[in-house]
C-alpha positions in Angstrom: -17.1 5.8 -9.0 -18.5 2.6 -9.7 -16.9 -0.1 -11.8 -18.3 1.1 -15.3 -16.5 3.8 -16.6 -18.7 7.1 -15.9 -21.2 5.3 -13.5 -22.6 7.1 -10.6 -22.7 4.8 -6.9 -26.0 6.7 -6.4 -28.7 9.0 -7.3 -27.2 11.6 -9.7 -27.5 15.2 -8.6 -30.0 17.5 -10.4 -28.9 20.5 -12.4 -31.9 22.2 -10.9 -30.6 21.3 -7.2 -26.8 23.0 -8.2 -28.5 26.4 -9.7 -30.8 26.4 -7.1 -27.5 26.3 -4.5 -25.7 28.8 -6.7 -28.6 31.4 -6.8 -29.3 31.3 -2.9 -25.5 31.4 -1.9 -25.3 34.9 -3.9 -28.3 36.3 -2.1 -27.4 34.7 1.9 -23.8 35.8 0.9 -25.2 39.9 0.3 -28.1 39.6 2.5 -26.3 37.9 5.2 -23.5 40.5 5.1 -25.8 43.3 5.6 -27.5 41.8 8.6 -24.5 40.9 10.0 -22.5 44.2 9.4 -25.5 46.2 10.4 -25.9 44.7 13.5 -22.0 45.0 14.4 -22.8 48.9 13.7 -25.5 48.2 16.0 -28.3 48.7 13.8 -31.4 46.5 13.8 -31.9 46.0 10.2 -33.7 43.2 9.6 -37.3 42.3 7.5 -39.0 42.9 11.0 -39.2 44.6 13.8 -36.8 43.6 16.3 -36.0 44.8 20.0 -32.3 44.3 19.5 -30.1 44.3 16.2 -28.3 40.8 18.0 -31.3 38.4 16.3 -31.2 40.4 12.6 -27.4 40.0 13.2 -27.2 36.4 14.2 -29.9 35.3 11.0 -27.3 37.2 9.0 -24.6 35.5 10.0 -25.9 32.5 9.8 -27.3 32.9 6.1 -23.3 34.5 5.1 -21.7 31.7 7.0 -23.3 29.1 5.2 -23.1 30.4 1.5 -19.5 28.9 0.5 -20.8 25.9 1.2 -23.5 26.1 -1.1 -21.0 27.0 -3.9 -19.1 23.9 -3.5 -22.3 21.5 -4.7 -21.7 22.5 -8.2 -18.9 19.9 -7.4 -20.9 17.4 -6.4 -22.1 14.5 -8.4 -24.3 12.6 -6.6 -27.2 13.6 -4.2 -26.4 11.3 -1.4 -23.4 14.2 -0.9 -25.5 17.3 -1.3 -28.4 16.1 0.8 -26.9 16.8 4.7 -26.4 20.4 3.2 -29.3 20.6 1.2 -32.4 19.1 3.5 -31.4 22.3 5.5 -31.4 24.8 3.4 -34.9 23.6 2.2 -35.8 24.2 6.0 -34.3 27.4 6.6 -35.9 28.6 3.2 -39.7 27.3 3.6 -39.1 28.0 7.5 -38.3 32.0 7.2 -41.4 32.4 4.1 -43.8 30.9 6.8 -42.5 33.0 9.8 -42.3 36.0 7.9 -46.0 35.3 6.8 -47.3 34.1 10.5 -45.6 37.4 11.5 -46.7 39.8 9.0 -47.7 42.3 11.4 -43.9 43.0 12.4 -42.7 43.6 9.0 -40.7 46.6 8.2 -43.5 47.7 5.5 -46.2 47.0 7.4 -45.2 48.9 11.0 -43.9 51.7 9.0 -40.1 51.9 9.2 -38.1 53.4 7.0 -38.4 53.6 3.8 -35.4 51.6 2.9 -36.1 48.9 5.6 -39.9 48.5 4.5 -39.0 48.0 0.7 -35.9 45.6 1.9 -39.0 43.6 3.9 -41.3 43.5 0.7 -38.2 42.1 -0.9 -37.5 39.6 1.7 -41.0 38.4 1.3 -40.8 37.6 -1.9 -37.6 36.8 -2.6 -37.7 34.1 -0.1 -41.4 32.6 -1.6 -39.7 32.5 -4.8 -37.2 30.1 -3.0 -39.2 28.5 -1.0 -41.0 27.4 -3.8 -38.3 26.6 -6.3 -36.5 24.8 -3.3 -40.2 22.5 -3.0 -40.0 22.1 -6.7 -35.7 20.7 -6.7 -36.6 18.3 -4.3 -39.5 17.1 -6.2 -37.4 16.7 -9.1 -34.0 15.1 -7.4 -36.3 12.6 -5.9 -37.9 11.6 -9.7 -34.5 11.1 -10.9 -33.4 7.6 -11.3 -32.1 5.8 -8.4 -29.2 3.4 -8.6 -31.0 0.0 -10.1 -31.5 -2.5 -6.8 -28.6 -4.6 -8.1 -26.1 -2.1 -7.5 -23.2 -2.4 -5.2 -23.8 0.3 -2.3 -21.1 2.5 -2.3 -18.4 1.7 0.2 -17.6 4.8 3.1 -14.9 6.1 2.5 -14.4 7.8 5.5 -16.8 6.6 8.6 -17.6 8.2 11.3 -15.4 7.3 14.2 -17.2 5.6 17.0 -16.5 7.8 19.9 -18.1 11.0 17.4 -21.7 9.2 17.0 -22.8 9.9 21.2 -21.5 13.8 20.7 -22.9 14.2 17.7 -26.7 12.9 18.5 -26.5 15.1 21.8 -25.2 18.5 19.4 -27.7 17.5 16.8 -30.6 17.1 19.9 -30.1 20.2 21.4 -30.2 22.0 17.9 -33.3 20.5 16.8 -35.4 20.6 20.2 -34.1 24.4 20.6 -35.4 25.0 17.0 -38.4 23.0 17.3 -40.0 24.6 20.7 -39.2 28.2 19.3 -40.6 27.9 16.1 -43.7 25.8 17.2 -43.8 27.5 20.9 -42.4 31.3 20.7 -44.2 32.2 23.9 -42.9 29.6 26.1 -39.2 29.2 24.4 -38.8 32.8 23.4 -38.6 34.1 27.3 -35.6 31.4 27.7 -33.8 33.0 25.1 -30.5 34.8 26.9 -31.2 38.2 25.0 -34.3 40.2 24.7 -36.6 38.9 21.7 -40.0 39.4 19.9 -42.0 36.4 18.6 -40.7 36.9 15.0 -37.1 36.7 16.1 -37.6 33.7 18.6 -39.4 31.8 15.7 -36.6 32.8 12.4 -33.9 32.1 15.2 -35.7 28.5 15.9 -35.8 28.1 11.8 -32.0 28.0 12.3 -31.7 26.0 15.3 -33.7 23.5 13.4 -31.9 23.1 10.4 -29.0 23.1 11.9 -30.2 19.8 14.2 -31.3 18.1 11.1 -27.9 19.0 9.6 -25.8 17.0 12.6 -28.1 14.5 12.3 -28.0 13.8 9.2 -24.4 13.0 9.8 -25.2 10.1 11.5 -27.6 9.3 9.0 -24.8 9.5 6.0 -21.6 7.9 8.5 -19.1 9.1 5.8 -17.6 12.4 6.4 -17.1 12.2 2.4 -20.6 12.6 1.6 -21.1 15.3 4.7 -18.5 17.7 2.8 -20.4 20.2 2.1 -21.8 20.4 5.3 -18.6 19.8 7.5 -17.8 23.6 5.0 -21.0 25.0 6.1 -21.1 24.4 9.8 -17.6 25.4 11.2 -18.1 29.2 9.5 -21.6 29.2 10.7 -20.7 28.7 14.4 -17.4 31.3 13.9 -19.5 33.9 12.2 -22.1 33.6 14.7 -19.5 33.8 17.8 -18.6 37.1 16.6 -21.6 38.5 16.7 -22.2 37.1 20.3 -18.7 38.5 21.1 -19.9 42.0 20.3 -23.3 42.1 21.1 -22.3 39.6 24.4 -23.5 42.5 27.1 -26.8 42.3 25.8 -26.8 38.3 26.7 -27.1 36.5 29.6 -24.4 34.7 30.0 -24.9 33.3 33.3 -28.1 31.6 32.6 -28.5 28.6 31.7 -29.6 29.2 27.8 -26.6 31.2 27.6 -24.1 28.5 28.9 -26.2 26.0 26.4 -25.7 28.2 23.7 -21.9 29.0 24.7 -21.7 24.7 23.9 -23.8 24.2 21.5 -22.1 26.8 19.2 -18.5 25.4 20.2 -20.0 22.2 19.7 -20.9 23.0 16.2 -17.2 24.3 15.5 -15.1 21.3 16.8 -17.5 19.0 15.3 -17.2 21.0 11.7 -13.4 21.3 12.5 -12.5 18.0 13.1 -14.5 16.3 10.6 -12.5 18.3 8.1 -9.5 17.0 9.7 -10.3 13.6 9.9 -11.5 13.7 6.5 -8.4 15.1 5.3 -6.2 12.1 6.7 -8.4 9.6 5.7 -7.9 10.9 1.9 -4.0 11.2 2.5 -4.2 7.6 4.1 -6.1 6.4 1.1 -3.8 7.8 -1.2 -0.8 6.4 0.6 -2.4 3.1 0.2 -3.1 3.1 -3.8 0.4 4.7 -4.4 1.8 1.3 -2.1 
């Protein structure tokens, strides 16, 4: 808080941004547990065709992992504590409309699959334009909101980033976001270096992920205040625990001794114990803080 009673130390979070959140952790929450639980069965279930249910699966875990996070940002205040969690979501939302669009040919409705799975596909289409739109629009309208006059005191961190995180975290984030960027932008050349068998459409939602996710850890540095990565230190810890479950079961049909699959093996744990222990760290920094004012 700043030192007027009810001021805001930044940009105040839009309404639109917190129904927006709300809205899209309902759907990842359902959508993402059908993926998911489909693919444990061992079912292929996704909006496209895949070769293996591991890909539907892993989207699906990803998009269930991430959805208690969203539903703490009707919490939040400000936007400089939404925005690690938020720029992402923006990414994974416009991302999956465009690959489902550059990949149209694949969907469920279009290469004739059941019935069930092609009207789920028409649905995922427009479900996610809807979002990708609306999520366009919130952004528009956060950024037109008034920013903290130039006077202002910048907010002190309340918890910084330790030192020894910053290296770790730029080589997690790195990987993430060149993974993401050469299979969404390259599918032919990247996809083949994925440790499991998968079509252009998977290799390019999977890079979607990969992406966001790199922006996410990055943002971290960006931000150096695990209080305003909150959100996101929720989000990324059951991501990379819902997604090693689905490796766990599907792991026979990856290559674990290659070297993508010892990459992803890190990169996963890598998002965990960074998730993990920024909660931790957090955590004592807020017991140390309260320690102080009660001295």
């Amino acid at each position: 808080m700043g030192a007027g009673a009810g001021a805001v130390d930044g940009r105040e979070l839009s309404p639109a941004v917190v129904i927006l959140s709300g809205v899209v952790g309902g759907i990842s929450l359902t959508v993402g547990a059908l993926l998911a639980v489909t693919s444990l069965a061992g079912h292929a279930a996704g909006a496209w065709v895949s070769p293996e249910p591991l890909s539907p699966g892993l989207l699906g875990a990803a998009m269930a992992g991430v959805a208690p996070a969203l539903f703490t940002l009707g919490r939040v205040r400000v936007w400089e504590e939404a925005r690690s969690l938020v720029l992402p979501l923006a990414i994974v939302l416009v991302g999956l409309f465009a690959v489902s669009l550059l990949n149209g040919g694949t969907l469920q409705a279009v290469h004739g699959g059941p019935l069930f799975l092609a009207l789920f596909s028409l649905g995922w289409v427009a479900v996610l334009g809807v979002l990708a739109l609306a999520a366009v629009v919130c952004l528009v309208a956060q950024y037109g909101r008034p920013a903290p006059p130039p006077g202002a005191a910048e907010r002190p961190r309340v918890a910084p980033l330790p030192g020894w995180s910053k290296p770790l975290l730029a080589v997690l984030g790195s990987g993430w976001l060149g993974i993401g960027a050469g299979l969404l932008a390259f599918p032919a050349f990247w996809g083949p270096l994925v440790p499991w068998t998968v079509n252009r459409a998977d290799a390019q939602g999977l890079g979607v992920w990969a992406l966001a996710l790199g922006v996410g850890v990055l943002g971290s540095l960006v931000e150096d205040d695990l209080a305003r990565i909150r959100p996101a230190l929720t989000a990324v810890p059951a991501v990379a625990l819902a997604v090693a479950v689905l490796l766990a079961v599907h792991a026979r049909s990856v290559d674990w001794t290659s070297g993508p699959g010892v990459s992803l093996l890190a990169l996963v744990a890598g998002l965990f114990t960074t998730g993990a222990a920024g909660r931790l760290l957090l955590a004592r920094a807020g017991a140390g803080g309260k320690a102080v004012n009660s001295g």
